[in-house]
Each structure stands twice: as C-alpha cells, then as structure tokens.
PAPA-200667 format. One line per 2 residues: number of its first residue (from 1); for each residue x, y, z of N, C-alpha, C. Coordinates in Angstrom, 2 decimals. Example, Ala and Ser with C-alpha at 12.3 -4.5 7.8 and 13.67 -1.06 7.14 Angstrom:
2
1 = 13.19/-5.69/7.80/12.30/-4.50/7.80/13.20/-3.30/7.80 | 12.85/-2.25/7.08/13.67/-1.06/7.14/12.90/0.03/7.87 .
***
This chain:
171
1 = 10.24/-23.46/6.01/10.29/-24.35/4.88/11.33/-25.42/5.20 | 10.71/-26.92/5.28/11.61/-27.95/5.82/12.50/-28.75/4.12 .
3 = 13.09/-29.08/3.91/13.56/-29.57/2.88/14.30/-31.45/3.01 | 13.81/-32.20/2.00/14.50/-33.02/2.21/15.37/-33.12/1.05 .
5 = 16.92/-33.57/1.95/18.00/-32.86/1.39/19.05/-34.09/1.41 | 20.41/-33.66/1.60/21.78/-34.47/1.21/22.35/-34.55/2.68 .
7 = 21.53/-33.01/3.78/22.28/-33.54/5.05/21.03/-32.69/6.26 | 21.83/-32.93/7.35/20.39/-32.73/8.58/20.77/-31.51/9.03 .
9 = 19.88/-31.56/10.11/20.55/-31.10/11.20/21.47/-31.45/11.64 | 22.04/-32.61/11.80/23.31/-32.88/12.45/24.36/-32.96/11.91 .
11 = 24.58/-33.00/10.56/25.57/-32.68/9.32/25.82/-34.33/9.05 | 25.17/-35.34/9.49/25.25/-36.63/8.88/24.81/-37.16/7.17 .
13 = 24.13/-36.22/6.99/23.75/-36.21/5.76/22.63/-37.31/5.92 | 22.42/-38.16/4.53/21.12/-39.05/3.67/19.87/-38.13/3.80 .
15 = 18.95/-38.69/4.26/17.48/-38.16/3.66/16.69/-37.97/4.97 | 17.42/-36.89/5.45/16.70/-36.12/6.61/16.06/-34.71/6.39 .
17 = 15.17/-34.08/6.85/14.86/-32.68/7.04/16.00/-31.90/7.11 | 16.24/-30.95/6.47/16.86/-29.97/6.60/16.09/-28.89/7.24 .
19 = 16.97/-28.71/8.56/16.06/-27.57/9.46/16.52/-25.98/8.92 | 16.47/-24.83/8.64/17.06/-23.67/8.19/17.44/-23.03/9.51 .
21 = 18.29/-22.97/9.86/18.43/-22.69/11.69/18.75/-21.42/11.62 | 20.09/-20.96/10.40/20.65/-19.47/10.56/19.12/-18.87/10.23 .
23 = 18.38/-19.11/9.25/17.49/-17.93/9.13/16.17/-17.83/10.06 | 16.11/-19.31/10.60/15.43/-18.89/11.80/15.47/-18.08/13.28 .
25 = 16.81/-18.58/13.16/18.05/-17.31/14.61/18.12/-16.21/13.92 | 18.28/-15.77/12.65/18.30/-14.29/12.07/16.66/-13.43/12.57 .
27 = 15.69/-14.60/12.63/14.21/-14.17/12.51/13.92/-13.79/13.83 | 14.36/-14.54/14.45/14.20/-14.84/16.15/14.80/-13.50/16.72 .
29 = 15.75/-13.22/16.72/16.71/-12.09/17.05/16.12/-10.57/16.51 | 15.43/-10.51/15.24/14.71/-9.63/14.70/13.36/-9.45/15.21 .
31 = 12.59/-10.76/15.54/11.56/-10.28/16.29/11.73/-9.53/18.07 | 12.67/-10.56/18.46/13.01/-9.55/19.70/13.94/-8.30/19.60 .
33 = 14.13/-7.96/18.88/14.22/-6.57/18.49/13.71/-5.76/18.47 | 12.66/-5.75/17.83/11.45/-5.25/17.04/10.20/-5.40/18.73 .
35 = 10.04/-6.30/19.25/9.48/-6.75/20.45/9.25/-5.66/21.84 | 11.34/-6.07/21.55/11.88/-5.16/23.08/11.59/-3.20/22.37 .
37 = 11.55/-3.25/21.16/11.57/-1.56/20.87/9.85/-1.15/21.63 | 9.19/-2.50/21.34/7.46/-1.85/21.17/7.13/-1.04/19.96 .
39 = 7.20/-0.76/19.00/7.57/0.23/18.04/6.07/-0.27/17.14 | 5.56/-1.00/17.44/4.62/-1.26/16.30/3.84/-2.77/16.75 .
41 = 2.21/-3.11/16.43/1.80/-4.15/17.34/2.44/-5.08/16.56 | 2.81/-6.42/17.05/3.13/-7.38/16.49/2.92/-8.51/15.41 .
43 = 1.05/-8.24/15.34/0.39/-8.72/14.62/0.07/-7.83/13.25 | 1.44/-6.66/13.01/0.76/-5.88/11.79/1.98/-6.21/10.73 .
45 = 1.23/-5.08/9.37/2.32/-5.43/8.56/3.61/-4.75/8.51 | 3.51/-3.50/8.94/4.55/-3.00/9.58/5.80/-3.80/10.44 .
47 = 5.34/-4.15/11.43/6.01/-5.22/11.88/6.42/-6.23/11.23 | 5.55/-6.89/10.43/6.62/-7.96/9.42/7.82/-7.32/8.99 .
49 = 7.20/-6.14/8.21/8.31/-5.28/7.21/9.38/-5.01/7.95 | 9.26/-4.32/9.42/10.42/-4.12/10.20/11.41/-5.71/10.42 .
51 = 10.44/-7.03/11.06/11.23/-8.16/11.28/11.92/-8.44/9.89 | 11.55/-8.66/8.89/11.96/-9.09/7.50/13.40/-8.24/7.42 .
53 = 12.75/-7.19/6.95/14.19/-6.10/7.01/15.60/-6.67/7.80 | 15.27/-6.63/8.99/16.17/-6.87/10.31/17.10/-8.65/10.50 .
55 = 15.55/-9.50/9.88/16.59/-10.71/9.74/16.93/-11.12/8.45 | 17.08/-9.84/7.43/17.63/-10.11/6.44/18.83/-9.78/6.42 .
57 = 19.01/-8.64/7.20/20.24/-7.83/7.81/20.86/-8.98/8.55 | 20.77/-9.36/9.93/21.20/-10.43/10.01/21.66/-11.31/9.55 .
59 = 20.71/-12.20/9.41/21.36/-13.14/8.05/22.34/-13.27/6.99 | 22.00/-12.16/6.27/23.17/-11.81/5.45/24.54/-11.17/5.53 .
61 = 24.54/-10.63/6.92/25.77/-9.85/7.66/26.64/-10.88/8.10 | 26.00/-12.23/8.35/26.85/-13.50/9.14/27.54/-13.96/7.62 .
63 = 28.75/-13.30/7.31/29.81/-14.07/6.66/30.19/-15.22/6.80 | 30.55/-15.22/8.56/31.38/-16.23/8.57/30.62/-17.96/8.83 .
65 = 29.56/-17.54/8.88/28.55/-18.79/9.02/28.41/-19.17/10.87 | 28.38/-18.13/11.25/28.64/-18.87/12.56/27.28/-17.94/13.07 .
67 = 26.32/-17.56/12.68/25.11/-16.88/12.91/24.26/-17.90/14.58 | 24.80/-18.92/14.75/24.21/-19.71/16.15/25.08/-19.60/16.78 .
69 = 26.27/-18.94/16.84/26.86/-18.54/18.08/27.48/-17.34/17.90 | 26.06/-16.35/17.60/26.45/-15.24/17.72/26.00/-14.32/18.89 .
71 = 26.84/-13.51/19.10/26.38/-12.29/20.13/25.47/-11.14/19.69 | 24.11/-11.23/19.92/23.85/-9.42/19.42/24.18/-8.55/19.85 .
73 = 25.13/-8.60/21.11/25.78/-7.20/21.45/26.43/-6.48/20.91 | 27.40/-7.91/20.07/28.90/-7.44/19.32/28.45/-7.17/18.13 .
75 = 27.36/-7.38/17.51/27.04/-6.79/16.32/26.05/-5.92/15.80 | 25.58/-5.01/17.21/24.39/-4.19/16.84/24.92/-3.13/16.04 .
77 = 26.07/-2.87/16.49/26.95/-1.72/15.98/27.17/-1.78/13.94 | 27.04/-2.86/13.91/27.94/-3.29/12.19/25.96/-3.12/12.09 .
79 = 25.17/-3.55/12.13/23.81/-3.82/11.81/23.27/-2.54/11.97 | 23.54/-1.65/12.60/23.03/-0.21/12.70/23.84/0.66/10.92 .
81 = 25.36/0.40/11.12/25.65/0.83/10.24/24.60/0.61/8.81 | 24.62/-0.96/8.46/23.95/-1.45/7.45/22.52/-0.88/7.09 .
83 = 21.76/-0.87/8.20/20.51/0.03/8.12/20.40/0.84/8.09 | 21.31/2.16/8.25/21.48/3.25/8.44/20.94/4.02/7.42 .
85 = 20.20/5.29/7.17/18.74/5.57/6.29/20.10/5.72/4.63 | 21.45/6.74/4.87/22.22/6.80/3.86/22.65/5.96/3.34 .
87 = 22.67/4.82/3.44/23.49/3.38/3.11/22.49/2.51/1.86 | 22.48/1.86/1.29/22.22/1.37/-0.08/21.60/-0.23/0.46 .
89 = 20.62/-0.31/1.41/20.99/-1.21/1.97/20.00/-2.55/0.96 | 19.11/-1.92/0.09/18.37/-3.03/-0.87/19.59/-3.41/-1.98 .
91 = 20.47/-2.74/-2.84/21.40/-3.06/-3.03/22.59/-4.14/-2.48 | 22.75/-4.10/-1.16/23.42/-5.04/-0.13/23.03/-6.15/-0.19 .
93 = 21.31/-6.37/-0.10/20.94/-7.25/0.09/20.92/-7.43/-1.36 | 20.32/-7.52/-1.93/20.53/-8.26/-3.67/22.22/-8.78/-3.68 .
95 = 22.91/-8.13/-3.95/24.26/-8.48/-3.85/24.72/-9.47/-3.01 | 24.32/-9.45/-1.96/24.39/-10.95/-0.68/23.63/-12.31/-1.08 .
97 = 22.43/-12.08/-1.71/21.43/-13.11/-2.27/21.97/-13.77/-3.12 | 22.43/-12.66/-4.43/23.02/-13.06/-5.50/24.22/-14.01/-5.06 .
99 = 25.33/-13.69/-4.57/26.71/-14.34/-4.03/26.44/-15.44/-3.26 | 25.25/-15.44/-2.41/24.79/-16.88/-1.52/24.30/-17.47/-2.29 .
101 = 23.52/-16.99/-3.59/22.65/-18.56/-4.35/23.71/-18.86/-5.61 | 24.75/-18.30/-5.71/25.74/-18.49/-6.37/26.78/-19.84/-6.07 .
103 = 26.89/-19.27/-4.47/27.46/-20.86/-3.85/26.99/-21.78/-3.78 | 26.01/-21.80/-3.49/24.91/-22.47/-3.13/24.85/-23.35/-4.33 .
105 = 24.55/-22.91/-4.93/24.37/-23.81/-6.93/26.01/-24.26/-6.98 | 26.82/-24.11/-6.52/28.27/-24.37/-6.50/28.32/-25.60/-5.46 .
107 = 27.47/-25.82/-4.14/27.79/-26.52/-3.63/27.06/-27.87/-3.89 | 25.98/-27.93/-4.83/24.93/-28.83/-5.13/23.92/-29.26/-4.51 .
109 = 23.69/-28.17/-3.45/22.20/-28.58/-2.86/21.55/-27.16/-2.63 | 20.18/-27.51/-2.28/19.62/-26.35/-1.87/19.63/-26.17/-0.79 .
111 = 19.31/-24.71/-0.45/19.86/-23.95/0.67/18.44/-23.29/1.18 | 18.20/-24.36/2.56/16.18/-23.83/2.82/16.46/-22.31/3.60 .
113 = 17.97/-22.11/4.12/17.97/-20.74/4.71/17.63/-19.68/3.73 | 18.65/-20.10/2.61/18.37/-19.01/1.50/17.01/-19.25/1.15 .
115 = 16.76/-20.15/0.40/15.19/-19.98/0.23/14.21/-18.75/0.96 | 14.45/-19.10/2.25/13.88/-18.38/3.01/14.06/-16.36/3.19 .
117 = 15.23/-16.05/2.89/15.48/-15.18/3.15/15.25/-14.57/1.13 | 15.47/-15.08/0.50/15.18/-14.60/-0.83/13.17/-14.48/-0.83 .
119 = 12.43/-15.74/-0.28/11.23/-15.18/0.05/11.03/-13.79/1.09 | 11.54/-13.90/1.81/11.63/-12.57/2.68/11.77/-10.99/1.25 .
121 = 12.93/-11.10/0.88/13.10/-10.16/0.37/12.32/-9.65/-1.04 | 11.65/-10.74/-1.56/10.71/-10.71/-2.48/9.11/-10.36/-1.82 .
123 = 8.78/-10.74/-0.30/7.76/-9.73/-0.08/8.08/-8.55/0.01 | 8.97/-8.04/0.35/9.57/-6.67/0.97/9.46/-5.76/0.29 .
125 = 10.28/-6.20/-1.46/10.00/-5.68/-2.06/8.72/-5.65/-3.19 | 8.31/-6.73/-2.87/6.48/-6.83/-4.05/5.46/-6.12/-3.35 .
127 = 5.55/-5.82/-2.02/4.62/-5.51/-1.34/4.88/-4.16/-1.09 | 3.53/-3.64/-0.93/3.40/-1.95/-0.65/2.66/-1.88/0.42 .
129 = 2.52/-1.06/1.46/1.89/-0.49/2.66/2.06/0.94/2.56 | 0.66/1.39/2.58/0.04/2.37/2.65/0.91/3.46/4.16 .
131 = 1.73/4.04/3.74/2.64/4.69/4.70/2.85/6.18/4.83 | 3.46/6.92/5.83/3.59/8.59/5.92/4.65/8.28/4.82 .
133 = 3.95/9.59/4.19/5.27/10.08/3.01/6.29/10.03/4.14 | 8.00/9.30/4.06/8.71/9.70/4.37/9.87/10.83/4.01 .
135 = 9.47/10.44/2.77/9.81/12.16/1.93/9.34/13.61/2.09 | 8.13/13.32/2.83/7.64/15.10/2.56/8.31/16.08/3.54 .
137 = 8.20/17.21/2.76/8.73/18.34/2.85/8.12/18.63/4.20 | 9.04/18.70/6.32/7.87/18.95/7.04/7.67/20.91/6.28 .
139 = 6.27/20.50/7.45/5.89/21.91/7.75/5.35/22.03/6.34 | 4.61/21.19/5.40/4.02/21.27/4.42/2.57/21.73/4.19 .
141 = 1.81/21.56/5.58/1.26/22.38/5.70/0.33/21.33/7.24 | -1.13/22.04/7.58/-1.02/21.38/9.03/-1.74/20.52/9.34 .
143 = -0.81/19.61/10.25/-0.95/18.14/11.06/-1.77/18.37/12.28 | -2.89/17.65/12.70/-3.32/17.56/13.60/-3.11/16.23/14.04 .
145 = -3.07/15.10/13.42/-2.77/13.71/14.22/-1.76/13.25/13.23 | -1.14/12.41/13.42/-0.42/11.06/12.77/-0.90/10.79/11.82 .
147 = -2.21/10.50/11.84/-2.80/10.00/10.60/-3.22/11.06/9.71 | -2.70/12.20/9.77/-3.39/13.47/8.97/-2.37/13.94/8.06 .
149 = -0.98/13.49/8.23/0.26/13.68/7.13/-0.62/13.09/5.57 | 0.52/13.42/4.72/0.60/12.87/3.38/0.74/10.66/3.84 .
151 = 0.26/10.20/2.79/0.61/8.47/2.51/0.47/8.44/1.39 | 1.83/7.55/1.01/1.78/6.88/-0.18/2.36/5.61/0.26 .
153 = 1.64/5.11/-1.05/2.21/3.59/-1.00/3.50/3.03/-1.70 | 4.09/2.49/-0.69/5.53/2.46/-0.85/6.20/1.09/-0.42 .
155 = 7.34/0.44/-1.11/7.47/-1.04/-0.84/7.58/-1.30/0.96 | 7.11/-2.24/1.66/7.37/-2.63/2.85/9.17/-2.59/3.38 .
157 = 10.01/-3.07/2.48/11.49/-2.67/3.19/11.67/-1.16/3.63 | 11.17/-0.35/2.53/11.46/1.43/2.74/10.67/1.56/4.22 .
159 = 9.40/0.76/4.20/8.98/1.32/6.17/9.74/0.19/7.02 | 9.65/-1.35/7.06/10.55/-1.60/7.71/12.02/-1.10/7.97 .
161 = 12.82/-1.18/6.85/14.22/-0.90/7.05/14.58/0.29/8.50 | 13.60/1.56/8.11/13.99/2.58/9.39/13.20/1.97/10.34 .
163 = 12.52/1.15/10.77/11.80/0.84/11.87/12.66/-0.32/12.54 | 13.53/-1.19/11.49/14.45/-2.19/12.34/15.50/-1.39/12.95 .
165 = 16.13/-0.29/11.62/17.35/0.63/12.14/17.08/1.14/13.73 | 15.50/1.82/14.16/15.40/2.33/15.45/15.26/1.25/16.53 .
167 = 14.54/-0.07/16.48/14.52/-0.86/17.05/16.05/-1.35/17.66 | 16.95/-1.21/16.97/18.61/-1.32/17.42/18.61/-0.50/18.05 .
169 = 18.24/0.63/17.76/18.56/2.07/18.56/18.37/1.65/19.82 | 16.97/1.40/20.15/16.57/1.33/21.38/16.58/-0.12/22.09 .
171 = 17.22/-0.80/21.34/18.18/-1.89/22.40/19.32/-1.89/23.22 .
***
C-alpha cells in the first residue's frame, strides 16, 4: 500500500509516495524464514499465516525504528522468545498496534507501515483454516496419516504463530 503523504522515501517530504519499507523488510525476512524452514508450500494459507505471524513479530519487536539495519542473527533469540507457544503473543501484538497508531495520530500523518501490519493482523485474526486440533488430547484414539487427527477451525495466527516460532528454530 503506497500512500501519498507529507514525506518520501528520502525524508524530504511534499507529495511523494510513501514507500512502507520497515514492513516490507519485516515481510521479506519472514518469508525467508518460513522459505529456508520448507515447513509448508509457499503458495498456501498456512504459509501466509506463518509469514504474517512472523513479520508482525518483527515489525513490532523493532522499537527502536532501525528495522533496515537490522541483523536477524541478533534477534532470533528475542523473536523466539515472543513466539514462544506460553507467551501471550496476540495480546503483544494488539498492545504494539494500539501504542503505534497512537503515535502515529500524534505525529499527524499516516503510517502505510502500520496500515499494513494492522491489515496483517486483522486477517490473522478474521480468518480461520481448517487445522489439526492443536489441543487434542494425543493418543485419543488411532492415527493412520496426518490427515486422520481431529480439525477444527481455528484463527490463522494460532497455526501460523507455532509455524513461524519453528521456522526460527530451524534457522
């Protein structure tokens, strides 16, 4: 989503495109994540749900605004924590959204990163995919394939979120 805005890409401001760069480097970094794991084909919804998840995490983890010159080495560690299955992490994110479109309305323009990442998190959570109970009880009774467990349908962050968390894993 391009915006015409108060400043550019180049921070000169007047009536240029506003490019959203952090949430495109949040996206970018999440798909090769998600990429290098193999964890799921690329063209599914799973995979959105995992990328979404992951560069929302991103995104919203960069406090300090410096998300284009960041390292993913130095921060797989803080991003594992965040995803981590015990951690509150749809909570996090509401709370990060909330506080960024807070400034944001404080600073007098719109913000096409946020935009972007508040659409993210509004599919995540509006949307359901047909998924393995991740709740069930194992040994509930017997599995012959993958596809022979319990499914319910359940918002896309609950299957992304553990699918970005392992995708770190296995970076």
């Amino acid at each position: 989503m391009l915006h015409r805005g108060h400043e550019s890409t180049d921070g000169t401001g007047g009536d240029k495109l506003t490019v959203p760069m952090a949430w495109l480097y949040a996206e970018y970094i999440a798909d090769e994540l998600l990429r290098t794991g193999d964890l799921m084909p690329p063209t599914s919804f799973e995979f959105r749900a995992g990328r979404d998840a992951l560069a929302l995490t991103v995104f919203l983890s960069d406090s300090g605004g410096e998300l284009s010159g960041i390292r993913v080495v130095t921060q797989l560690e803080n991003w594992l924590s965040l995803t981590a299955y015990d951690q509150p992490w749809q909570d996090w994110v509401r709370e990060r959204l909330d506080l960024l479109t807070v400034e944001a309305a404080g600073s007098g323009g719109p913000s096409p990163d946020l935009d972007l990442a508040a659409d993210a998190w509004r599919w995540l959570e509006e949307t359901e995919l047909l998924a393995p109970d991740l709740d069930a009880v194992p040994g509930g009774g017997p599995a012959i394939g993958e596809d022979d467990g319990p499914k319910v349908w359940t918002p896309a962050w609950r299957l992304g979120l553990p699918l970005g968390h392992l995708a770190i894993h296995l970076f």
